[in-house]
Structures are given as structure tokens and as C-alpha cells.
C-alpha positions, 0 to 999 in steps of 0.5 A: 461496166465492170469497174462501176458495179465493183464501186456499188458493190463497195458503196453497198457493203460500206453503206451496210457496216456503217448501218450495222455500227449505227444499231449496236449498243455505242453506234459509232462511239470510239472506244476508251482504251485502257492499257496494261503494261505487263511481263507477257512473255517472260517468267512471269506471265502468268501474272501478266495473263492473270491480270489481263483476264480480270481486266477483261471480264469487268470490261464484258460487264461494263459493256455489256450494261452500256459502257461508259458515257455511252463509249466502250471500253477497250484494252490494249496489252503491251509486254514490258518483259520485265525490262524497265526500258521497255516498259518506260517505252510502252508508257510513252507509246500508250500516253500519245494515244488520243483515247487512252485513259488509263493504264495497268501496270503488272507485278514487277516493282522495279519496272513500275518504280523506273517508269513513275517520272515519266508517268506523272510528267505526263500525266497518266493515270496508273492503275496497280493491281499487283507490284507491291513496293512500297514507293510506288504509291508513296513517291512523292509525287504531286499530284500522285498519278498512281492507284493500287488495289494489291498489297503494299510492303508497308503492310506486307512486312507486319503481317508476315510477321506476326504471323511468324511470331504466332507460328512461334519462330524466334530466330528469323533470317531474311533472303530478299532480292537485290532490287527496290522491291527487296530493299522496300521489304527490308524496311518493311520486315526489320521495321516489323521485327524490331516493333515485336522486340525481334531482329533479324538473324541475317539478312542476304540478297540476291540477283534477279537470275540468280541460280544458284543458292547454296553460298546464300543458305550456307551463310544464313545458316551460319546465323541460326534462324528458325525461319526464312523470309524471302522475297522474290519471283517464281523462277528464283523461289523455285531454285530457293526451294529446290536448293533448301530441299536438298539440304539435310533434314535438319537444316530444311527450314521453314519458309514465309514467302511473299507472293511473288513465287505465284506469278510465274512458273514456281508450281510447274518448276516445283510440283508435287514436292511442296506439298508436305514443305513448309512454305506459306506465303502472303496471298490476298484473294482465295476461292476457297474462302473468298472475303465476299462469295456472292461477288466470287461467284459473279467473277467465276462466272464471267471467268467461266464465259471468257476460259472456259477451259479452266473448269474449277475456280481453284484452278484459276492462276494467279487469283488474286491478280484477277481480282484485283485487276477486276476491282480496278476496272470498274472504280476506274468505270466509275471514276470517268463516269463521276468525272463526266470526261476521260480526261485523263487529270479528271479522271485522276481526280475523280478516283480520289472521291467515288462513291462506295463501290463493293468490289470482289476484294473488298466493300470500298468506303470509298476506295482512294482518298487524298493522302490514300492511294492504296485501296487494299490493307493488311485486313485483306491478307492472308497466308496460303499454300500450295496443295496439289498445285492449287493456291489454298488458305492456310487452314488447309495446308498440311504442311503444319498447322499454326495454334 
């Protein structure tokens, strides 16, 4: 007796979750997964968080407004730790998924460069909104599985140097790690360099890890620059900064970053000390001057709903790899909704001709085209600061002001 009210009892409560499911807005549609394959953990997690809280704040809105062709969507995070095998792993593990359709990479070119055979051969669309190697988009490959909304060194290396040249520098010296994204830069700046009649002084590289960065200043100071590049992520900018403020007045120079030093822990590593140096670096998005305040304002607000415990949104970590990855998952909405499938070659296909969209970084008209795959350029750039651990433009820095 017992045993048969035991099996209505189950009977019931299973009869009553599948009534429930019946009424929610998808009924039982399984959702469509999106992936995000991201340092999570490591030393650079905090661009992996800012990009998986951008992602899920667009996928709130798509919901809540009916998904896509009537199914959620869905995201499942795997941590690569920045480690290429891993994330070669985490891709063939989020490509044998039934209902993936696409995924988002994090903020390390090397990683994404190792996984970019495996992706197309198997036919994965991948979404950037942070690494910005160059090779990444423009590999050869066709056709091409790879989208990004975030900088592309191309770009990047022109920019960071006409701003360089209207700050006066003459003499520049370039510190670059020793990976694809280094090597992928120093095409990008000499090439920039020797279109504006400039060369660089020196040009030194270093290992991911490195610590220890005296050997390195000593021998670009032996070239005289006036200014450094360098390129590289928050733990081996934070011992760069901490080694050059160590120097003698006279020989602390002035720094152009590239913005790897925002994804990671470069603010709580260096604090209130770079405040008053002079360190700028390539930044894209800015609560302090958004490119477009109504959009800001809507992704502050859904930010709010989902991290409540930041109360300012110039406290956000890491912006701009929370709009960007914002931006991403809704052209990626729309491109399965214009395709009518999530096949994932449909899909692929269909993000290479969407209707304008405008998104928080910029009026996408449209955002991808056969021959582009990158939907950001140097007109989205900006340089920023650090003030009081808050990313700011470069207007408000008080470091020094250019004319």
C-alpha cells in the first residue's frame, strides 16, 4: 500500500512540472547553448567574469522578450586557465553538444590562435569580444568561423601611436610579450612607426611569468627612448610598473599600455601608486563617456539587477569586455533568428549580413560583412587611466594632460 501512494505521489509531482514547464514562456523547448571558453580562475579572470556578466545580461533581455525562435538561450562557462591544450579541449568538448551554437572566446590571443584549426574543422562559430591578435580574425581560413567585436592589433598599433606622437614622444621603445599577441604587435606598432617617419629605439620581449624586469629596462634605456610601449597582461604589467617606479626620477618614463593590464589583478597589485604615473592605455568602452549613454544606461541597469553589489557603474571591472560581449550575444540572437535555424554553418552565415543593429559600442551598419569579421575599428578607441582604481578617460587623468 505504501509502495503504490509513493508512485502517485511521484506520478503527481511529475504530472505538476511538466504543467508548470507547459506554462512558461518556452513550454518544454530545450534551450540553445552559447559557450564562453575563458581564463576563469587564473590571472586573468577577471576579464573572463567581465565577459561572462555581459553575456548574461543580453541573454536576460533576449528571454525575457521570448528567446530565440521560441527557445532560451543558454550559457555554459568552461575555464581554459590559459592554457592552450585546455582550451583546445573545452572546444571539442562544447562542439559535440547537440544544442550549442556558438561560443565566446576570452582575452588570450595565444590560446584562441592554438584552438583556431580545430574550430573551423569543425565548424564552430566563435564568437571575440576581447583577444586582439590580429590573426585571429584574419587567418586564412575559409570559410572563416571567427567574429569579434573588441580591438584588433591592426588597428591598435596606429592608434596608440599617433596618440604617442600628439603627446610629443619621439624616441619610442617597445616592451612586448613573447607570444603571437607580442609578435602580432610588433608588426602593428613598427608598421605604424615607420608610416609616421618614427622607428623604434628598442624593442625587448619577455615571458609570460616573467618577474623580474630590471635586465629588460636596463637595455632600453641604453637606446634612450622617451616613451614605452608595452604589451602584456596585469601580473607582468604590475611587476613592469613596479620595477620602472623603482627607478630613479629621471629614468621613469612615461607608459603607453595596450589594455591587457585591465583583465586581471594590475589595480589591486599596484593601487593607489598609479594614480599620479604616467600610464595610459588602449581602452574601447567607458562609463564615463559612453559612445552611446541611452544603451550605457540600459546595460547599467540590467548590470545592477544581475551585481548588485557594485553600486557605481565606474566600478564595473573590466567595461569594455562587458560590452563588448553584450554587443555580441544579441548580433548573435539576431543572426539565428535572420537564419531561422541554429545550425551552426547557417548561423555562421547569417552574421556575415544582419540588418543594422544598434549595440552599446556602436551603430552596427551592419556589423560583419564578407572580407570583415571585425565589427569594432580605431574610431571606437580610446586611451584611459587609472584614478583611484577606477578606469577613466583620458581627459581625467592627472597623471599629465596631452595638447
Amino acid at each position: 500500500m505504501h509502495r503504490i501512494v509513493f508512485v502517485a505521489e511521484k506520478t503527481l509531482v511529475v504530472a505538476l512540472l511538466v504543467l508548470g514547464l507547459l506554462f512558461t514562456p518556452f513550454g518544454l523547448a530545450r534551450p540553445l547553448v552559447i559557450g564562453l571558453n575563458a581564463d576563469m580562475s587564473a590571472k586573468d579572470a577577471e576579464a573572463g567574469e567581465a565577459i561572462r556578466r555581459g553575456a548574461l545580461i543580453a541573454l536576460d533581455e533576449i528571454n525575457a522578450a521570448g528567446g530565440v525562435l521560441g527557445r532560451p538561450l543558454e550559457l555554459q562557462v568552461k575555464d581554459h586557465r590559459r592554457n592552450p591544450a585546455r582550451g583546445q579541449q573545452n572546444i571539442q568538448a562544447f562542439a559535440e553538444q547537440e544544442n550549442l551554437v556558438a561560443v565566446l572566446g576570452g582575452k588570450h590571443t595565444p590560446v584562441i590562435l592554438s584552438e583556431l584549426p580545430l574550430v573551423h574543422e569543425l565548424g564552430l562559430p566563435y564568437l571575440i569580444p576581447w583577444a586582439a591578435g590580429t590573426p585571429i580574425v584574419d587567418s586564412g581560413y575559409e570559410p572563416n568561423y571567427v567574429f569579434r567585436a573588441s580591438v584588433k592589433d591592426a588597428h591598435a598599433g596606429p592608434y596608440l601611436v599617433k596618440q604617442a606622437i600628439k603627446m610629443g614622444f619621439k624616441r619610442p621603445a617597445l616592451l612586448l610579450e613573447r607570444t603571437g599577441w607580442g609578435l602580432s604587435n610588433e608588426r602593428a606598432l613598427t608598421g605604424a612607426l615607420v608610416d609616421q617617419g618614427q622607428a623604434p629605439v628598442a624593442i625587448e620581449f619577455y615571458s609570460w611569468g616573467e618577474k623580474h624586469f630590471d635586465l629588460l629596462l636596463a637595455q632600453l634605456y641604453q637606446s634612450s627612448p622617451d616613451v614605452i610601449f608595452f604589451v602584456g597582461n596585469a601580473a607582468e604589467g604590475a611587476r613592469f610598473i613596479k620595477t620602472m617606479q623603482q627607478q630613479p626620477d629621471e629614468l621613469q618614463l612615461p607608459v603607453i599600455s595596450h589594455w591587457g593590464v585591465t583583465g586581471g589583478d594590475f589595480v589591486d597589485a599596484l593601487g593607489s601608486d598609479l594614480d599620479n604615473y604616467p600610464l595610459f592605455f588602449l581602452q574601447t568602452f567607458s562609463f564615463a563617456r559612453p559612445p552611446f549613454p541611452e544603451a550605457a544606461e540600459k546595460l547599467w541597469q540590467g548590470y545592477q539587477k544581475h551585481f548588485p553589489e557594485v553600486k557605481d557603474p565606474l566600478e564595473v571591472p573590466a567595461p569594455q569586455g562587458v560590452a563588448h560581449a553584450y554587443d555580441l550575444v544579441h548580433l548573435l540572437a539576431l543572426a539565428i533568428q535572420e537564419a531561422g535555424t541554429a545550425e551552426r554553418g547557417a548561423v555562421r552565415k547569417a552574421l556575415l549580413k544582419l540588418p543594422d543593429y544598434q549595440g552599446v559600442m556602436r551603430a552596427y551598419q551592419p556589423a560583419f560583412a564578407p572580407g570583415r569579421q571585425d565589427a569594432l575599428d580605431a574610431t571606437n578607441f580610446i586611451l584611459a587611466c587609472y584614478q583611484k582604481r577606477l578606469i577613466l578617460p583620458q581627459e581625467k587623468c592627472s597623471a599629465w594632460q596631452s595638447d
